[in-house]
N, C-alpha and C positions, 0 to 999 in steps of 0.2 A: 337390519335397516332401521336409523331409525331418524325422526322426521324434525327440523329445527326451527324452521323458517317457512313458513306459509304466508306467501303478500301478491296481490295482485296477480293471482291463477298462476302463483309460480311455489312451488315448494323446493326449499333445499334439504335435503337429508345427506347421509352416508350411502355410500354406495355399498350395493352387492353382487354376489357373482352373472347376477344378470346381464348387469349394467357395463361387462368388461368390452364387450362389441364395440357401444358407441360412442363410449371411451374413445377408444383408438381411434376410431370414423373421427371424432373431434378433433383430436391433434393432430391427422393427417390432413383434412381439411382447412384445420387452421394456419396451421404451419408447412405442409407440406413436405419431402421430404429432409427438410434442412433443419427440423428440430434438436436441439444439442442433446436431449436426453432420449435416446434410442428405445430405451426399455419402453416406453409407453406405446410402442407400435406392436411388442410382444404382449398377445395375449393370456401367455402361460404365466408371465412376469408378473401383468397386473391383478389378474386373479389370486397369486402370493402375494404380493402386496396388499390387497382390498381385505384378505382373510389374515393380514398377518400381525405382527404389533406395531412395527417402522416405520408402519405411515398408516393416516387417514385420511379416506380419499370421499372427498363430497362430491355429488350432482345437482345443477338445478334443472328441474322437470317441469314441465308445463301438465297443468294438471287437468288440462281439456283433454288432450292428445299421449299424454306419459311419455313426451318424447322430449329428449335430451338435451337442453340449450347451453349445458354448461357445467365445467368440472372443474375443481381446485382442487389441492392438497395439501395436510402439514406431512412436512418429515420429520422424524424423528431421530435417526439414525446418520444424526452428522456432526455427534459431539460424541464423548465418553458417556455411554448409559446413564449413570448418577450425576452429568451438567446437566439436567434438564431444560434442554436447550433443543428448540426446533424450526424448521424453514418451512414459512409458509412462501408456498410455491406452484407451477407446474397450473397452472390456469390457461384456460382455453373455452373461447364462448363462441357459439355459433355467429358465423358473422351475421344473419338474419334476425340477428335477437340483442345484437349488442348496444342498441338502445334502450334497453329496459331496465340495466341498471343491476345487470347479472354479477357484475364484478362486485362491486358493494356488497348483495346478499351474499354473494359466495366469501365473501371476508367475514363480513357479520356470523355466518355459520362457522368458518373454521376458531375464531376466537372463542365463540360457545361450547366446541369442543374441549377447548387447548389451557381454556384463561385457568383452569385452577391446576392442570397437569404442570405446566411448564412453568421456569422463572424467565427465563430470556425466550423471545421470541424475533425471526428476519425474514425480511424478506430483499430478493434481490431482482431490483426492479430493469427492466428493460431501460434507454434512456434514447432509443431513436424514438420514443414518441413519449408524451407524459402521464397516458393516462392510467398507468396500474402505479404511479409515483403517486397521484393524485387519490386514488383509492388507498394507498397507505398512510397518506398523511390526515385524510379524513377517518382512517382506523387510528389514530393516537401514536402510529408510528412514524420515529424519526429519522431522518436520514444520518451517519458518524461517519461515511465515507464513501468512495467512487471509486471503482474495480476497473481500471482502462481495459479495450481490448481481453473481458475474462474468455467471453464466450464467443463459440464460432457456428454462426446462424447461417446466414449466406452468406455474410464478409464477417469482419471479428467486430462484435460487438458488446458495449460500455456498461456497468452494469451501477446504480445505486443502491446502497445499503443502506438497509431503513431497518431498526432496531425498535422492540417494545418491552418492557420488564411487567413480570407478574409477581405478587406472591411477594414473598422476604428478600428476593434479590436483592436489590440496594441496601438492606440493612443489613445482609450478610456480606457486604462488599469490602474487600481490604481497603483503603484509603492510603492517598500518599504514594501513589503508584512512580516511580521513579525513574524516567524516561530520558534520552537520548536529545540531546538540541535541535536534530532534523523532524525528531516526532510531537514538537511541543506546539506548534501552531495548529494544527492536525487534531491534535487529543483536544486542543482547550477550545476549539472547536466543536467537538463532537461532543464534550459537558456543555456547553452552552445551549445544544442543541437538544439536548436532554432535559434543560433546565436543572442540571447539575452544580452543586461552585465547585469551581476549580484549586484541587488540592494538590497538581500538580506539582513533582519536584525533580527539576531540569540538572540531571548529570552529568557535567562536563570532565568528572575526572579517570571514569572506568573505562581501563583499555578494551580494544577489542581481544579476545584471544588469538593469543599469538602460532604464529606457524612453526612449531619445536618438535624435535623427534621425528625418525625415520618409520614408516608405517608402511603397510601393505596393504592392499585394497582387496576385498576377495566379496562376492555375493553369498547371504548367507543360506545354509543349509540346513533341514534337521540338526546336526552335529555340532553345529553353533550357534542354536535358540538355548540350550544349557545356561551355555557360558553367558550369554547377556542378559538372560533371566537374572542370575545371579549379579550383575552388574546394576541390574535397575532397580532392586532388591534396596541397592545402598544406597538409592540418590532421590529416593520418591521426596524427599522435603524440598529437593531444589529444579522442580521440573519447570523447563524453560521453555518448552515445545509442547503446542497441542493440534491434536485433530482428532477426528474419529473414528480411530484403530489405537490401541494399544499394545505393545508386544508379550503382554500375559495372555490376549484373547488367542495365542495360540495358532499353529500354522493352520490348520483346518480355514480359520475366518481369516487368516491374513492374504491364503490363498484365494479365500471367495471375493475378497475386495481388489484382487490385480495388485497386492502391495507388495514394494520390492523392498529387502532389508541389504544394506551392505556394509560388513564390518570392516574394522582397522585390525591389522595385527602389528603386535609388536615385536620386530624380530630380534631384539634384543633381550627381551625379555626368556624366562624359561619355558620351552615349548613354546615358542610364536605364540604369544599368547594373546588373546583376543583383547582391545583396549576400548572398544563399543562399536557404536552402531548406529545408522542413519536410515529411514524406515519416511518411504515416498508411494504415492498413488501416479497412474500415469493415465490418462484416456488420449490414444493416437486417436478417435475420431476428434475430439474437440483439441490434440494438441495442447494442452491443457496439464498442467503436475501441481501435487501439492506434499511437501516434507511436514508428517506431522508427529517425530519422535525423532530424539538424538536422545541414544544411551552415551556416559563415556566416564570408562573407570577414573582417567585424569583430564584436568583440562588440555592439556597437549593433544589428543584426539582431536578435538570436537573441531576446531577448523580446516584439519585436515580431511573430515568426515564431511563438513558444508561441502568444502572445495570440490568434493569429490563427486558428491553426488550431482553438484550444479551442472560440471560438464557431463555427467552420463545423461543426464535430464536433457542437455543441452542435443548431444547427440542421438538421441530418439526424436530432434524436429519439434520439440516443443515451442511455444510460443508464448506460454502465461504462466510462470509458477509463481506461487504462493506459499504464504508458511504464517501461521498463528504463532506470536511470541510474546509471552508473559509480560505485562508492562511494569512487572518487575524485577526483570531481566535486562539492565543499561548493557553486559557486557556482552549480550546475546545481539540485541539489539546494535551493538556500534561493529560488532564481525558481520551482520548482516548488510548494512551501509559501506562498509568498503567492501562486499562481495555485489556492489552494486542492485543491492534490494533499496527501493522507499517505501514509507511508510502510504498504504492506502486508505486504511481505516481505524478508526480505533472505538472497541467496544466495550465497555465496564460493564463487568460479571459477567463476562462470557464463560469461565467455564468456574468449578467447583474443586477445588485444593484442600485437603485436610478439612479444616472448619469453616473457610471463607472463600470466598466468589472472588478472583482474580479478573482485573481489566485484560484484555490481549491489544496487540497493536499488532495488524492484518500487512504483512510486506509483502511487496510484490516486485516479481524481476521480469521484465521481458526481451523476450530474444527477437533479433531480426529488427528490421526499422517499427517503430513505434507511433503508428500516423494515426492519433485519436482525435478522433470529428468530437467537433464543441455538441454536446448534448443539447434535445429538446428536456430541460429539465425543468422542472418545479421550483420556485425561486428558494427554496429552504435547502433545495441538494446544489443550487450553483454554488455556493464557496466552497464547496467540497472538491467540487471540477477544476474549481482553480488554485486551489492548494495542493493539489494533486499532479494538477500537471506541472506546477512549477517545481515540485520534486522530483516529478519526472525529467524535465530539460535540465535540472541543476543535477541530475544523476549522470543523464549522458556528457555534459559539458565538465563537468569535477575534473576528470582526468586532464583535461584541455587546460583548463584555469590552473591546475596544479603543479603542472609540468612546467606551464610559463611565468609563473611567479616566483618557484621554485626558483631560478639565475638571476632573479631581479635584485638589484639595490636594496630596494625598498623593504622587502620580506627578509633582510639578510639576519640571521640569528636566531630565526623560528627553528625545530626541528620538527622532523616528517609529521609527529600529530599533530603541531598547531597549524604548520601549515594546509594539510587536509580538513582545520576545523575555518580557514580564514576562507579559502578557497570553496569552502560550505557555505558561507554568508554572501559569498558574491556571486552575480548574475550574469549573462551576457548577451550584448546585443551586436547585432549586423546591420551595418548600412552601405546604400549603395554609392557609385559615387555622386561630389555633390552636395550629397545628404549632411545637412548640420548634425553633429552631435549635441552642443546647443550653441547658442544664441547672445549675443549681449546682450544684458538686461533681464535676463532669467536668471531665475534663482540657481544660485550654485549648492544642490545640495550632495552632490556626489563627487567620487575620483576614480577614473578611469586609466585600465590598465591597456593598452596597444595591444592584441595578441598577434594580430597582422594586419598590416596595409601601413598607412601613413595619412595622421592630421593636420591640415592646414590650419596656422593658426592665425585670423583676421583681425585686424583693425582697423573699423570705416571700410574701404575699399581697397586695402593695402594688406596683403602677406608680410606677419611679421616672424612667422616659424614654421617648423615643420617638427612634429612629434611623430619619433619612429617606430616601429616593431619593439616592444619589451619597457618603452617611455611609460610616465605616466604626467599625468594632466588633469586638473583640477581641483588636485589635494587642498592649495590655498582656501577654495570655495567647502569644500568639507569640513577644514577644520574651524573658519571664522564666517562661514553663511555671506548671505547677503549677495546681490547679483553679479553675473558676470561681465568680465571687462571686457570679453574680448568674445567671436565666434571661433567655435573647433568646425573643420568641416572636412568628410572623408575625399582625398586624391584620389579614389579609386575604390575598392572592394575592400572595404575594414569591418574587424571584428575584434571588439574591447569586452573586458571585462569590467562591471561597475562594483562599486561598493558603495552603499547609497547612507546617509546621516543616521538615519534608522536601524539599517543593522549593524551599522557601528557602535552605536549607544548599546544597542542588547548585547552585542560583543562584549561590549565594555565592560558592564556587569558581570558577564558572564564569565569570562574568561580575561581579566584584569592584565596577565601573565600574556596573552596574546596582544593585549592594547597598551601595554609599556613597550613591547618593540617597536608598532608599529607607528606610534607617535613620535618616540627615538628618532625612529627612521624618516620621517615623513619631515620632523625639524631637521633632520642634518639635510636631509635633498633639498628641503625649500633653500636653506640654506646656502649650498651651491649654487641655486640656480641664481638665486638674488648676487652674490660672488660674480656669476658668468655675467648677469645684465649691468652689474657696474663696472668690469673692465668692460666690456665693449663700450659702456657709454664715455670711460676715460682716454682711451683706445681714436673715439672719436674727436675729443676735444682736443688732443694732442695733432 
């Protein structure tokens, strides 16, 4: 035991095997039985834990009484041992005392433990109310991303990540981390929020890996921890995946963490020979998976190994998986985006490679309808919420926008990747009917694609068109700005796709080779259209 924090008849220290009782009395009273982390109701558990290295578990005591107001913890044991990397967490204050200001002390103590052990330090904040957001931000940490739907309390709920670096972190930090276009507002965000500059460098050209060669799927056994020992052997310089198991730690610990390993064979090869490996956590109470290791002797594996694992994940009922990927990993990163992962966080020196501390970019897929309540958040995590969700709707909507731009005019010349990066850039909106899309006299800064229904298009008090299912409208206003001549307004139940001035321009940069088609395209259609409005108006004078 020993003692950190003495303030106001309150002491915090470390727990000891005393103290394992009312522990648990606190998180059952606090939380009731809907706590996500079950261990904490097991006595035997936390008494291993409180004696053990994995974690440090604090109490605050009232020093009249020596009775219990309040417990927190770091973990330890949620990175590779040598990332010195740990989650402050697992907080629980008597509700009769939770004016006092327990949360503070018990942060203040865990930092006094941790500040010279660790270089990264997280915590992951509740977000249906703000106040342990509020105690980390008044601890120096910041928030670099929002977890929708991680955890399942009573309903599924959102969670804030809030980051702190100790030590040499950032000066052992690789730079120039080489990121994906869906993950660039997100990362440069999370430096800003760091008080980082941004060294960001946006990859528009690394394919995903592709889906080649015939493979077999089998769960691995004794009998094939050999073989992909020796596979991982040859690829430690290029490791794309992380979490907190490795497959050297040996079946013994990979048994004790619930981790499933399932390899590829190759039956072409001599003796079906093993071609890697994809190595997942699963928790059926929380529903819950995380993929934190892909072995693979060739690239031809490794998407057949995602693919694989996503739907075995899928069918266990899962509802939140996640996966750590190197943020120097663009081709890990863009097979993750079409296996419908977004980016939810991103954290610089999260874990520890050869010499230097790699950024990670935190993705996240979820299964089932996706219905994430707007958080009670801290004004420093809301951009986070909404950079997040809008990867979220533009993840479920891609397929939608894709499919339908895909037979259009306008996109004619694109091939499947640019089209999947144009179809990146655009949004979508639903109105009922009625509903102006806009207005004469508003700024035209966008061009909308019909995905369904039909625009009425006005002048004054007069129908002078109708734009159908796969039309598009208002390109004129995109390309040369300035307001509109005319009202669009939905007949009925429409839903368009927008491309707004903005992401145009970043397109445009970015992908030069995308914004020479669609410029192409966009003059020859104004072009027709202006064609159609002068024979009808010569049509008339005749």
């Amino acid at each position: 035991m020993s003692t950190l924090i003495e303030s106001a008849g309150i002491t915090v220290r470390t727990a000891d095997e005393r103290d394992v009782s009312a522990i648990r009395q606190l998180f059952l009273t606090t939380y009731g039985g809907s706590y996500p982390y079950r261990n904490f109701f097991d006595e035997s558990w936390l008494l291993r834990s409180i004696l053990g290295d994995d974690m440090v578990v604090l109490v605050a005591e009232e020093q009249a009484s020596r009775r219990l107001l309040g417990t927190a913890s770091v973990i330890v044991d949620v990175s590779a041992h040598s990332d010195l990397v740990g989650e402050l967490g697992r907080l629980a204050v008597d509700s009769q005392a939770r004016s006092q200001g327990l949360g503070h002390l018990l942060m203040e103590g865990r930092l006094r433990c941790i500040g010279d052990r660790l270089h990264v330090a997280f915590v992951e904040n509740r977000t249906v109310h703000h106040h342990s957001q509020s105690i980390s931000i008044a601890a120096q940490f910041r928030p670099v991303g929002f977890l929708p739907n991680k955890h399942l309390v009573q309903t599924r709920e959102s969670v804030g990540l809030h980051v702190r670096h100790f030590g040499p972190a950032l000066s052992l930090r690789k730079n120039h981390p080489h990121i994906v276009p869906e993950v660039h507002r997100l990362a440069s965000a999370a430096l800003a929020s760091l008080g980082m500059s941004n060294d960001l460098i946006v990859d528009e050209v690394s394919p995903a890996y592709a889906a080649r060669g015939s493979f077999e799927a089998e769960t691995m056994s004794s009998a094939g921890l050999p073989a992909l020992l020796r596979i991982e052997r040859g690829r430690v310089h290029r490791r794309e995946i992380f979490g907190p198991i490795r497959l050297h730690y040996g079946l013994f610990k990979l048994a004790v963490r619930h981790a499933t390993y399932l390899l590829a064979r190759d039956p072409a090869a001599s003796g079906g020979a093993i071609a890697g490996g994809v190595g997942w956590v699963h928790d059926p109470i929380e529903q819950a998976a995380r993929i934190f290791e892909v072995v693979a002797r060739t690239d031809e594996a490794i998407r057949f190994l995602l693919e694989e694992a996503v739907q075995r994940i899928a069918a266990l009922g899962t509802r939140y998986l996640e996966i750590d990927v190197s943020a120097h990993a663009p081709r890990m990163q863009r097979t993750l985006v079409e296996l419908g992962f977004f980016p939810a966080a991103f954290v610089p020196a999260m874990v520890f490679a050869d010499v230097e501390r790699l950024d990670i970019v935190r993705m996240v897929k979820l299964f089932g309808e996706a219905d994430v309540a707007v958080p009670d958040a801290v004004p420093e995590l809301r951009p986070f919420f909404d950079l997040v969700a809008d990867s979220l709707r533009q993840t479920h909507v891609l397929p939608e926008i894709q499919s339908a731009i895909g037979a259009l005019p306008l996109f004619f010349g694109l091939d499947e990747a640019q089209s999947r990066r144009l179809a990146a850039a655009m949004h979508t909106r639903t109105l009922h009917e009625g509903a102006a899309l806009f207005e004469t006299g508003q700024d035209a800064r966008a061009m909308y694609v019909v995905l369904s229904g039909e625009l009425g298009i006005e002048r004054g008090d007069r129908e002078i068109g109708v734009v159908h299912s796969g039309d598009v409208v208002g390109e004129r206003g995109l390309l040369a700005g300035g307001p509109h001549r005319s009202t669009a307004r939905a007949k009925g139940a429409l839903r368009v796709a927008m491309l707004d001035a903005e992401s145009l321009s970043l397109l445009s940069r970015q992908r030069p080779d995308i914004a020479l088609v669609l410029y192409r395209n966009l003059a020859y259609g104004l072009g027709q259209k202006l064609d159609a409005a002068n024979l009808r108006g010569s049509s008339r004078l005749s």
